[in-house]
LODONU-86138 format. One record per residue (C-alpha): residue number from 1; x, y, z. Coordinates in Angstrom, 3 decimals. Layout:
! LODONU-86138
REC    n         x         y         z
REC  NUM         X         Y         Z
...
This chain:
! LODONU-86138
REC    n         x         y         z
REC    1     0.000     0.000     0.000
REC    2     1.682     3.553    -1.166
REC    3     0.339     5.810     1.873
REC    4     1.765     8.963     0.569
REC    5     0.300     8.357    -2.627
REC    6    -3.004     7.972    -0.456
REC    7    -2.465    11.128     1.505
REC    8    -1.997    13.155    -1.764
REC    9    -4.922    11.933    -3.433
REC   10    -6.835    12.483    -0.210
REC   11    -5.467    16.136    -0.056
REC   12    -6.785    16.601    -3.937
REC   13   -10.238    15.257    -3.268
REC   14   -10.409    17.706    -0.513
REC   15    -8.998    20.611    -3.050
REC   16   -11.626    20.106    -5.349
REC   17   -13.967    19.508    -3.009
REC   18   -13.348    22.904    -1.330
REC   19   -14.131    24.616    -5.184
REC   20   -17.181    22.910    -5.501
REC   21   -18.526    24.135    -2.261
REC   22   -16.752    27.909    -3.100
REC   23   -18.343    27.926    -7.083
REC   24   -21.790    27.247    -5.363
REC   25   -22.093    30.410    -3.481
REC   26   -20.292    32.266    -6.712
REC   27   -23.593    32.045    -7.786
REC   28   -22.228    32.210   -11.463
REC   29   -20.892    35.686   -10.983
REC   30   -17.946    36.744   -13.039
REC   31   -17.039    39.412   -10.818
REC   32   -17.196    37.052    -7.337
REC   33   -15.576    34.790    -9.901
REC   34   -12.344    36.332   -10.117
REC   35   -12.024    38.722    -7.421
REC   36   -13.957    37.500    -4.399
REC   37   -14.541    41.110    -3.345
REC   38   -14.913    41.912     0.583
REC   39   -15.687    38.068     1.140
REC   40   -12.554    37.181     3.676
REC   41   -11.907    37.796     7.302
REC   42    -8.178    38.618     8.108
REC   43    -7.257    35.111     8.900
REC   44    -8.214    34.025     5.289
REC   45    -6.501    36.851     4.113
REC   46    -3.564    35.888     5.850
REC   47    -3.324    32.462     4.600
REC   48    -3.703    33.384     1.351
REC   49    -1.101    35.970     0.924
REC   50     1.382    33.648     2.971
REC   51     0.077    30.447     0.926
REC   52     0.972    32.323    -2.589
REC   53     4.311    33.393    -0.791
REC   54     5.190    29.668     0.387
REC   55     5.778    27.716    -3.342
REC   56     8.358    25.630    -4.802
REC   57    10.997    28.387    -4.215
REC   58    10.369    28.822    -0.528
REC   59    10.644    25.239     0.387
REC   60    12.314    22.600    -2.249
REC   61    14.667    25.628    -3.410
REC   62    15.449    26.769     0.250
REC   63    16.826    23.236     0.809
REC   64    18.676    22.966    -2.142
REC   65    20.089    26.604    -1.534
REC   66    21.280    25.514     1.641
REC   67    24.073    23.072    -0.003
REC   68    25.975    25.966    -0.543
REC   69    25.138    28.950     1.696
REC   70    23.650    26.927     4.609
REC   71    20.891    28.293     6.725
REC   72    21.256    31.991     5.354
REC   73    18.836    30.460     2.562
REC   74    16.060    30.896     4.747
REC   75    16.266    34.720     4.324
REC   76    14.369    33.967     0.844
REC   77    11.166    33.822     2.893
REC   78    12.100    36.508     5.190
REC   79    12.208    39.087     2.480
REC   80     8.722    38.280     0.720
REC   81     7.542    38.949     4.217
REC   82     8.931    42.102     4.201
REC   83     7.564    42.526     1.063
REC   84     4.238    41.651     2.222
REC   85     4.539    44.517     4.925
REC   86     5.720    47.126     2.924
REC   87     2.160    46.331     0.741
REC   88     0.351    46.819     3.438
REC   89     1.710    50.208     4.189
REC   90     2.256    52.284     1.408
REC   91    -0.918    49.957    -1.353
REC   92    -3.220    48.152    -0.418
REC   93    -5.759    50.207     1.200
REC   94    -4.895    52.529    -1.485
REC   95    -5.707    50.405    -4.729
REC   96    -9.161    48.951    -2.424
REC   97   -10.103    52.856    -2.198
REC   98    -9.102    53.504    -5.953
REC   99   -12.148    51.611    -6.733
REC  100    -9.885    49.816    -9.777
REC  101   -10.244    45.595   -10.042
REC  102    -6.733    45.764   -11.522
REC  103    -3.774    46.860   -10.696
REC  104    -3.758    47.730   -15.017
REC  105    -6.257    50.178   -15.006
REC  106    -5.123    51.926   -11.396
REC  107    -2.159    52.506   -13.534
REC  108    -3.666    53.216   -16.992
REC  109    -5.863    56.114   -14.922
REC  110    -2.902    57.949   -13.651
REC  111    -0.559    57.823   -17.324
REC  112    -2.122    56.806   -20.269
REC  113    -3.282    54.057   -22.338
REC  114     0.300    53.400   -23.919
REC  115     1.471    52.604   -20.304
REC  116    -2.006    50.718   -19.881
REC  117    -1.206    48.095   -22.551
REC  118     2.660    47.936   -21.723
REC  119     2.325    47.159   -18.136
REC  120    -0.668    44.318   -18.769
REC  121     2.187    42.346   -21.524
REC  122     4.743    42.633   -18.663
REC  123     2.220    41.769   -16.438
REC  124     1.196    38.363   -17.959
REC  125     4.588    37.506   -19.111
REC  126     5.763    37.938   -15.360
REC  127     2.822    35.786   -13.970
REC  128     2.865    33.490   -16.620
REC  129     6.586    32.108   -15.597
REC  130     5.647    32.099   -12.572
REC  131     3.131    29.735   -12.822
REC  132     4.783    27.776   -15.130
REC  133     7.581    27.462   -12.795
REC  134     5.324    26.103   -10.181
REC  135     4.271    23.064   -12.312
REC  136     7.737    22.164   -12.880
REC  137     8.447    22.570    -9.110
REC  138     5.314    20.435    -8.221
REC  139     6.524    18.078   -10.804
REC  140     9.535    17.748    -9.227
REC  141     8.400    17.268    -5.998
REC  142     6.064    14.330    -6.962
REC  143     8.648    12.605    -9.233
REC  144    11.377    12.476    -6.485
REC  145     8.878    11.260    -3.447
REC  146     7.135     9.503    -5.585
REC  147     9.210     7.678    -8.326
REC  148     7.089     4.282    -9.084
REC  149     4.387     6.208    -9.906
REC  150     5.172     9.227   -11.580
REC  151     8.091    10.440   -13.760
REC  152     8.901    14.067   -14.032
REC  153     7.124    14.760   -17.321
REC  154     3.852    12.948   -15.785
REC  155     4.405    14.473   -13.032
REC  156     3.820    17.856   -13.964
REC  157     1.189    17.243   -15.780
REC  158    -0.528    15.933   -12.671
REC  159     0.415    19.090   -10.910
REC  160    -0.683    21.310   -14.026
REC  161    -4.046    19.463   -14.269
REC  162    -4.968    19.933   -10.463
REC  163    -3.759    23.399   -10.337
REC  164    -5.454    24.264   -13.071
REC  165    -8.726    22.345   -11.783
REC  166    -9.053    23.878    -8.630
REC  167    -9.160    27.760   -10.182
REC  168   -11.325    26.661   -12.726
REC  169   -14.173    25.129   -10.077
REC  170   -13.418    27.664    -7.592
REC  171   -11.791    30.533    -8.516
REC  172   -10.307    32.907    -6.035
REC  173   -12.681    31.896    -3.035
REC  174   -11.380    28.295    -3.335
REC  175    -7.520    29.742    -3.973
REC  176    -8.524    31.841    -0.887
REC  177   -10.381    28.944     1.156
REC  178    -8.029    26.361     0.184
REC  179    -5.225    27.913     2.071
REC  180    -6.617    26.731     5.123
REC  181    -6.088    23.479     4.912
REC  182    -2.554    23.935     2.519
REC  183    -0.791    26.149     4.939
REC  184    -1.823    24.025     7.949
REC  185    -0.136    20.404     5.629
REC  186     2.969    22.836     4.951
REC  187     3.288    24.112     8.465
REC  188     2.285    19.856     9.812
REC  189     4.493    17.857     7.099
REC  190     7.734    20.433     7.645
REC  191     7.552    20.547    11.873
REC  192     6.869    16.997    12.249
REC  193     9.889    16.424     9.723
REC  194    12.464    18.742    10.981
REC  195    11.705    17.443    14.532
REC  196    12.113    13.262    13.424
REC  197    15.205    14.524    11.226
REC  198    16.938    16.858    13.072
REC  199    16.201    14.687    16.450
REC  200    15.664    11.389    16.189
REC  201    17.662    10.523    13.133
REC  202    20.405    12.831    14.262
REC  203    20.290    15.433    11.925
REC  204    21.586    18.471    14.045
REC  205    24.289    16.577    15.797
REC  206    25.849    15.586    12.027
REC  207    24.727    19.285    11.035
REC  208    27.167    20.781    13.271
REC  209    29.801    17.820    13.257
REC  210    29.637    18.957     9.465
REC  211    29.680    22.715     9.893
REC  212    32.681    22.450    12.211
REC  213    34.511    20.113    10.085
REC  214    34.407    22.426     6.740
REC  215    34.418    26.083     8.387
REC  216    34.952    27.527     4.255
REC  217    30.702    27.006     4.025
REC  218    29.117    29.002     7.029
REC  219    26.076    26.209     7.664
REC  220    25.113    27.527    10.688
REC  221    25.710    31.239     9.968
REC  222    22.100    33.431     9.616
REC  223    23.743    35.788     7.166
REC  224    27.090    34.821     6.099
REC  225    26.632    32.285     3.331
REC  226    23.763    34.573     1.107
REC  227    25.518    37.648     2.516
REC  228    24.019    40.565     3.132
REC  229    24.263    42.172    -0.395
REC  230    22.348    39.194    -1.742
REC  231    19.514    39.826     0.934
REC  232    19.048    43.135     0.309
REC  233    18.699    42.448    -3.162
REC  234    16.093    40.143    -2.941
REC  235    14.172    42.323    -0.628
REC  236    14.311    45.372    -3.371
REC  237    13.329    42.166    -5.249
REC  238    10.316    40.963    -3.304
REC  239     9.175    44.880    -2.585
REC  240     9.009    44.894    -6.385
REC  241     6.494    41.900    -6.601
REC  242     4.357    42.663    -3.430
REC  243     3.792    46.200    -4.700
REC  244     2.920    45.459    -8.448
REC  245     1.624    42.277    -9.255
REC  246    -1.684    41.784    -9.816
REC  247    -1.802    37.626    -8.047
REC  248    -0.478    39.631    -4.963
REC  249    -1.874    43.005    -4.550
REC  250    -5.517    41.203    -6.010
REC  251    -5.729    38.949    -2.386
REC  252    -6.166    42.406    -0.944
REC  253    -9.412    42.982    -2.410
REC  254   -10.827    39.879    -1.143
REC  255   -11.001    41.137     2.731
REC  256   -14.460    42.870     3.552
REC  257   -12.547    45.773     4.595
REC  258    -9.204    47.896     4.929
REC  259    -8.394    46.840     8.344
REC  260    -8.462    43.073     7.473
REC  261    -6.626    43.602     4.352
REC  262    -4.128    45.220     6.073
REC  263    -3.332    42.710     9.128
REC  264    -4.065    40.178     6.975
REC  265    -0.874    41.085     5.007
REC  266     1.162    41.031     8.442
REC  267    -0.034    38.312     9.757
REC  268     1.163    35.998     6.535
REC  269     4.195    37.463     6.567
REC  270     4.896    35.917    10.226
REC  271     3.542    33.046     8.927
REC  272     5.514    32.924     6.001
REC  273     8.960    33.308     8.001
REC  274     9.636    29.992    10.205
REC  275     9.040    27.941     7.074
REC  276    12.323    28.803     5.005
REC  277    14.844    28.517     8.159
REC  278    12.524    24.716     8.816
REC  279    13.560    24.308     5.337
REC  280    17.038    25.518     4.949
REC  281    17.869    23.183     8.376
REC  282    16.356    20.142     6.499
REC  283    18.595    20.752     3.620
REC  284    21.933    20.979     5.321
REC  285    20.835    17.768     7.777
REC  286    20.318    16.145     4.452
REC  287    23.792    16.690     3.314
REC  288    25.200    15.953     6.629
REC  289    23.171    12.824     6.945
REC  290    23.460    11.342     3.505
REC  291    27.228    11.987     2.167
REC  292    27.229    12.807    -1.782
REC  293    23.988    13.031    -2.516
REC  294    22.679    15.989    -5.618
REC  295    21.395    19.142    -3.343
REC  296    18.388    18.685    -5.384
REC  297    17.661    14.822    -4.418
REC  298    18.819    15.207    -1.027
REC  299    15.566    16.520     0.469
REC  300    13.370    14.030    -1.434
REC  301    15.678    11.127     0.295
REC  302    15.322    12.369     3.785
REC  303    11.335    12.681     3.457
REC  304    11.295     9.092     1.638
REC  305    13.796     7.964     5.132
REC  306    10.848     8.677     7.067
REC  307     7.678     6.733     8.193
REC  308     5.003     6.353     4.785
REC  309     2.450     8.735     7.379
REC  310     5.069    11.623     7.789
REC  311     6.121    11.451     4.395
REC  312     2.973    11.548     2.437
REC  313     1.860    14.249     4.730
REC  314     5.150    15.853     3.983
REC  315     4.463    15.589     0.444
REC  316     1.440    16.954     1.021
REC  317     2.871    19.956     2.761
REC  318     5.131    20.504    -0.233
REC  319     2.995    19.952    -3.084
REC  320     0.357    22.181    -1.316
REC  321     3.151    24.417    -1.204
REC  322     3.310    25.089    -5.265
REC  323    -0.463    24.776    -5.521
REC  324    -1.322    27.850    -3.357
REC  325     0.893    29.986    -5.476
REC  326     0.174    28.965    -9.070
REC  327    -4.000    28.999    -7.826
REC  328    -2.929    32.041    -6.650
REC  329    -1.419    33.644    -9.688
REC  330    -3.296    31.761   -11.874
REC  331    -6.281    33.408   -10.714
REC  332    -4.641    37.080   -10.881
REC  333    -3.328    36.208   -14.574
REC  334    -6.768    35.497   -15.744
REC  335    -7.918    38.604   -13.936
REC  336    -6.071    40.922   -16.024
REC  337    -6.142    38.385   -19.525
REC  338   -10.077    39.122   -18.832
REC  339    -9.822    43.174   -17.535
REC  340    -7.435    44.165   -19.054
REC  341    -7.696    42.754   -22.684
REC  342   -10.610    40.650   -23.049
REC  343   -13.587    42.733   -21.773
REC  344   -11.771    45.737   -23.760
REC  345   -12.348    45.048   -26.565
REC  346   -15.380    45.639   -28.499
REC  347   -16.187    41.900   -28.756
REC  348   -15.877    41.337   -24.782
REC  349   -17.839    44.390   -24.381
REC  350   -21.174    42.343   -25.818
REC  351   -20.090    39.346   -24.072
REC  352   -20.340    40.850   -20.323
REC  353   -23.183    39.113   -19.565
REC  354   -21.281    35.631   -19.809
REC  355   -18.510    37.435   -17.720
REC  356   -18.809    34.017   -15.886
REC  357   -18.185    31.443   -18.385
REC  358   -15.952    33.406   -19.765
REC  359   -13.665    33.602   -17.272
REC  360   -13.607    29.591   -16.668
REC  361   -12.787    29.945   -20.301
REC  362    -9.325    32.229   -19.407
REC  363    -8.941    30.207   -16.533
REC  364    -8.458    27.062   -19.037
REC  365    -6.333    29.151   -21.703
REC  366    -3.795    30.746   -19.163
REC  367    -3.417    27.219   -17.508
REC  368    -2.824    25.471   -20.928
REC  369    -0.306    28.159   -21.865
REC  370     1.650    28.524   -19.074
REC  371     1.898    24.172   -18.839
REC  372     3.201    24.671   -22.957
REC  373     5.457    27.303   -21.102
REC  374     6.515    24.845   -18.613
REC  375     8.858    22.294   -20.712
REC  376    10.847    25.414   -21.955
REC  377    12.121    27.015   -18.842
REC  378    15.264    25.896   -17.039
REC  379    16.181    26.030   -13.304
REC  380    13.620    27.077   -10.808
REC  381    14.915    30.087    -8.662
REC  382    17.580    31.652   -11.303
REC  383    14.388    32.241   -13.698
REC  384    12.004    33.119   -10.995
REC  385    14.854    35.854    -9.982
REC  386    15.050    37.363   -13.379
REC  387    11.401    37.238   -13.907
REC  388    10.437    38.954   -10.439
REC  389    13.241    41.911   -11.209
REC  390    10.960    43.092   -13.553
REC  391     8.796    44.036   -10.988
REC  392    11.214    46.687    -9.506
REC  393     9.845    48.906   -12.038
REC  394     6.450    48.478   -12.266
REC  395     6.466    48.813    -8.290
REC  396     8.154    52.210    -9.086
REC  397     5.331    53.316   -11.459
REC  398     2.788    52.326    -9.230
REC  399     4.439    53.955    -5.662
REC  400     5.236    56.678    -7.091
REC  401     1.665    57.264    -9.265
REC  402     0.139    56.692    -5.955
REC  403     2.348    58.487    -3.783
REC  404     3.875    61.351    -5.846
REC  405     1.643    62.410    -8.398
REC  406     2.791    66.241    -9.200
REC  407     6.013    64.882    -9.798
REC  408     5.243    61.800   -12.017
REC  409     5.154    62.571   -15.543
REC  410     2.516    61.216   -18.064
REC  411     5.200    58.712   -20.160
REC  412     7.290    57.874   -17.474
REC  413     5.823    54.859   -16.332
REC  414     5.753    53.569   -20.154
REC  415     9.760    54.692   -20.025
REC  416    10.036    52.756   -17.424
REC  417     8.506    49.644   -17.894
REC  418     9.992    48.994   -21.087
REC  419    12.942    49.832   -19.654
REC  420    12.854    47.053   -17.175
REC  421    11.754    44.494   -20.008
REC  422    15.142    45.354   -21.256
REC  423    16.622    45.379   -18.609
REC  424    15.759    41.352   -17.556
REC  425    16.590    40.842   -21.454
REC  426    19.548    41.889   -21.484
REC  427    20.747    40.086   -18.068
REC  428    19.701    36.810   -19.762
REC  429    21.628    37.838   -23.244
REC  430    25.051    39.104   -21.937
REC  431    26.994    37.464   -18.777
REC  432    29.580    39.980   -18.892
REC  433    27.063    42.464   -16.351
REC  434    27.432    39.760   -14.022
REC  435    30.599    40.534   -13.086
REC  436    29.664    44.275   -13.141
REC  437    26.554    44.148   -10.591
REC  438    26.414    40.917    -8.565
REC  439    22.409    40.613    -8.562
REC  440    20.195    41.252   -11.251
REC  441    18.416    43.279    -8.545
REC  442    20.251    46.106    -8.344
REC  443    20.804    46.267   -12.332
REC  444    17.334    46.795   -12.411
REC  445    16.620    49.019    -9.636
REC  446    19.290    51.423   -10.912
REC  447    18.279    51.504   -14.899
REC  448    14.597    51.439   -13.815
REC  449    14.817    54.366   -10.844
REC  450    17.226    56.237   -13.104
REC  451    14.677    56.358   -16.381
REC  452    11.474    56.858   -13.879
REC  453    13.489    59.806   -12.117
REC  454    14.767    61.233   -15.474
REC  455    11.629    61.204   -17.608
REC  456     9.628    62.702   -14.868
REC  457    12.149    65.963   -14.551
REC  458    12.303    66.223   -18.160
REC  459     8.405    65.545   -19.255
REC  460     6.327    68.333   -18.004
REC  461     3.219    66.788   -18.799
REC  462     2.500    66.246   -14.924
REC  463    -0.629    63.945   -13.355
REC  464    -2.710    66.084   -10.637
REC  465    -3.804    63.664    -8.183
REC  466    -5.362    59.580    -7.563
REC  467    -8.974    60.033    -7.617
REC  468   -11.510    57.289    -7.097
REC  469   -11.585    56.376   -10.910
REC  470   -10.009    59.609   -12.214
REC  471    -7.289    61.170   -12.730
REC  472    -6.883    64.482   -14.337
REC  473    -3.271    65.978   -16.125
REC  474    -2.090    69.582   -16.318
C-alpha cells in the first residue's frame, strides 16, 4: 500500500472539493468569480497571501540553496515577508479605495493608455513564468517522493491538471479557502519532519559535526553564506512583486474591509517566516546525513527515510506548497487576460453578460499556456529571480503614481517599464554584467529608478492627483 500516494490523493479530493462548495455560493458571478470582493476575514486573508508566498521556491529551493550557503537560505522567505509589509503600508488600502479591479487600469488612470497596454504584456509575461515554474516545481516534488508512480514529465502534468482544476471550479474563493487546509499540511508535514530529522535521526548533531569540520561554508551562519548584499537584493526584489503584481496586490481585495486587508498582510508574513529557516535546516541535515547526494535529491531522500504517514503528509505539505501559489497567480493572470484585454475590446464588451463562463474559459487558456510554457524554462529560482526583477519597475510606477503624483510625468511609467523588459533581457543575453553588478536586482533598480526619475524631470506633462476612478493631467 503507497500511503503517501493515499495522503496526496486524499489532499486533492479535498482541493476540489473545497471549489465545488466555493463555485456554489459564486452564484455564477464573473465578478465574485475572479475577485472574491470583501468576502474574507483577516485570517483568510492571511493564509492566502502567505500560501501564494510559500511555493516551490520557498521550500524545495530553500533546501537545495542551503548546499551551498547553509541556513542563510532561509532569508528567501524573510524578504517576501517584508515585502508583504511594505504592501500593506504604502498599497493596499490605497488600490481597495481607488475603486480599480486591476492593478492595469489603477495605472492606466494615472498615465495613459500606452502605459495601460505595456504594463498588462509585462504583467502576464511575469505571472505566466511564474506559474509555469510552479508546475515544474510540483513536478519535481512528486517525481522524487514519488518515483514508481510518476516520472517528471507525468508528473507535472498531474500538478498542471490539479492546479489548473481547482481555479477553474473555484476561482479565487477556493484559492482563498483552500489555504486553510494547505498552509496548515505545509506548516504539519515540515515541523513533524524537521523534529524526526533533526532529532531522532540525528540530523543536528551531524549538522554541526559537518559545519565544524568544513568552516569555508558558514552552515550555521544566519547571514554569512547569502551575505548581506544578496539579501538586500532580494528584498528590493520581493518589494518589487508585493507592490505590483496583480496575483499579490488582487488577495487584498478579497477582505471585507481595509483593516483586514491590512493585518491580513502582516499576519502571513509571520507566517511565512519559520518555514524557510525549517527548510534551509532540512537541507543541510540532508547533506550531513546522507554523504554525496545531488542538493536537489537530497531533500526528497530524507522525506522518503521517514515513516510512509510523515512522508505523504510531507508531500502533502510541499505539493500544497506550489499549488497555493500557481492557484494564486493563476487566478490574478486570468484577472487581467479578462480586464485588461478581453472585456476591452469591443467583442468582450457584448459578451459581459457571460462574464462568468468566460472567465472559466481564461482560466483554461492561461493554464494550458503557461503548462506549454513549462517544458521550456530551465532552473527554478535563477528564472524566478530574473522574472520577479521586472517588478522593480512596475512597483516604481505604481508607488510613485500613488504616492507622488505632481512629480510623475505622463510617459514615465511607459519609459520605465519597457525599460525594465530590457533590462531582464539583457541580463539573460550578456553574462559579462554579471561581473559588473552581482544581482540582477540592483541592475534593475538602478536603470529602472534612473529612467522613472529622469523622464519625470524632463516631461512636463504632470498627473494632478489619484482620484476614485479619475485622474486628471495639467
Amino acid at each position: 500500500m503507497n500511503i503517501p500516494l493515499i495522503i496526496v490523493i486524499l489532499y486533492v479530493v479535498l482541493l476540489l472539493g473545497i471549489s465545488l462548495v466555493v463555485s456554489k455560493k459564486s452564484k455564477e458571478s464573473g465578478e465574485d468569480f475572479l475577485l472574491y470582493k470583501g468576502k474574507n476575514n483577516t485570517l483568510i486573508t492571511a493564509v492566502t497571501i502567505s500560501g501564494l508566498a510559500i511555493g516551490g521556491a520557498s521550500t524545495i529551493g530553500i533546501a537545495e540553496n542551503a548546499f551551498s550557503v547553509g541556513l542563510s537560505a532561509g532569508w528567501y522567505n524573510v524578504t517576501w515577508a517584508f515585502g508583504a509589509v511594505i504592501a500593506s503600508t504604502f498599497i493596499i488600502k490605497k488600490f481597495r479605495g481607488a475603486g480599480y479591479s486591476t492593478i492595469t487600469k489603477l495605472i492606466e488612470s494615472i498615465y495613459d493608455e500606452k502605459t495601460g497596454i505595456i504594463m498588462t504584456l509585462a504583467m502576464i509575461l511575469i505571472q505566466c513564468t511564474i506559474i509555469a515554474l510552479q508546475y515544474i516545481a510540483g513536478g519535481s516534488i512528486l517525481a522524487s517522493l514519488l518515483p514508481d508512480v510518476f516520472t517528471m514529465k507525468s508528473a507535472t502534468f498531474f500538478s498542471f491538471l490539479i492546479f489548473m482544476l481547482v481555479g477553474f471550479v473555484g476561482g479565487m474563493g477556493s484559492a482563498s479557502i483552500s489555504n486553510i487546509l494547505n498552509i496548515s499540511l505545509i506548516y504539519i508535514g515540515v515541523i513533524v519532519s524537521s523534529v524526526v530529522v533533526l532529532f531522532n535521526q540525528g540530523g543536528w548533531e551531524a549538522a554541526q559535526v559537518m559545519a565544524a569540520s568544513t568552516p569555508e561554508v558558514p552552515y550555521m551562519s544566519l547571514t554569512s553564506g547569502m551575505g548581506v548584499a544578496a539579501i538586500v537584493a532580494w528584498m528590493i526584489v520581493m518589494c518589487g512583486t508585493t507592490n505590483s503584481l496583480q496575483g499579490v496586490i488582487q488577495i487584498g481585495l478579497t477582505s471585507k474591509d481595509d483593516k483586514s486587508a491590512v493585518n491580513g498582510f502582516r499576519i502571513g508574513a509571520l507566517i511565512m517566516i519559520p518555514i524557510g529557516f525549517m527548510c534551509a535546516m532540512l537541507g543541510i541535515a540532508s547533506k550531513a546525513l546522507i554523504p554525496g547526494v545531488e542538493a536537489t535529491l537530497a531533500l526528497p531522500k530524507i522525506i522518503l527515510s521517514l515513516s510512509p504517514v510523515i512522508a505523504g503528509l510531507t508531500l502533502s505539505g510541499l505539493w500544497a506548497a506550489d499549488m497555493s501559489t500557481a492557484c494564486s497567480m493563476l487566478i490574478g493572470c486570468a484577472t487581467t487576460v479578462s480586464h485588461d484585454v478581453f472585456f476591452k475590446t469591443k467583442y468582450g464588451e457584448k459578451m459581459q453578460g457571460k462574464s462568468y463562463m468566460i472567465n472559466k474559459i481564461i482560466i483554461l487558456v492561461v493554464g494550458f499556456l503557461t503548462y506549454i510554457l513549462s517544458s521550456q524554462l530551465g532552473t527554478i529560482l535563477s528564472a524566478m529571480k530574473v522574472s520577479l526583477s521586472m517588478t522593480i519597475g512596475i512597483a516604481i510606477v505604481v508607488i510613485a503614481g500613488i504616492w507622488c503624483p505632481k512629480f510623475v510625468s505622463k510617459n514615465s511609467g511607459f519609459l520605465t517599464i519597457i525599460s525594465s523588459v530590457m533590462v531582464a533581457g539583457a541580463w539573460l543575453i550578456f553574462p559579462q554584467l554579471k561581473i559588473i553588478f552581482s544581482d540582477v536586482g540592483y541592475l534593475m533598480l538602478l536603470v529602472t529608478g534612473t529612467t522613472f526619475v529622469v523622464s519625470s524631470i524632463l516631461d512636463r506633462n504632470k498627473v494632478t492627483e489619484l482620484e476614485k476612478g479619475k485622474v486628471s493631467y495639467i
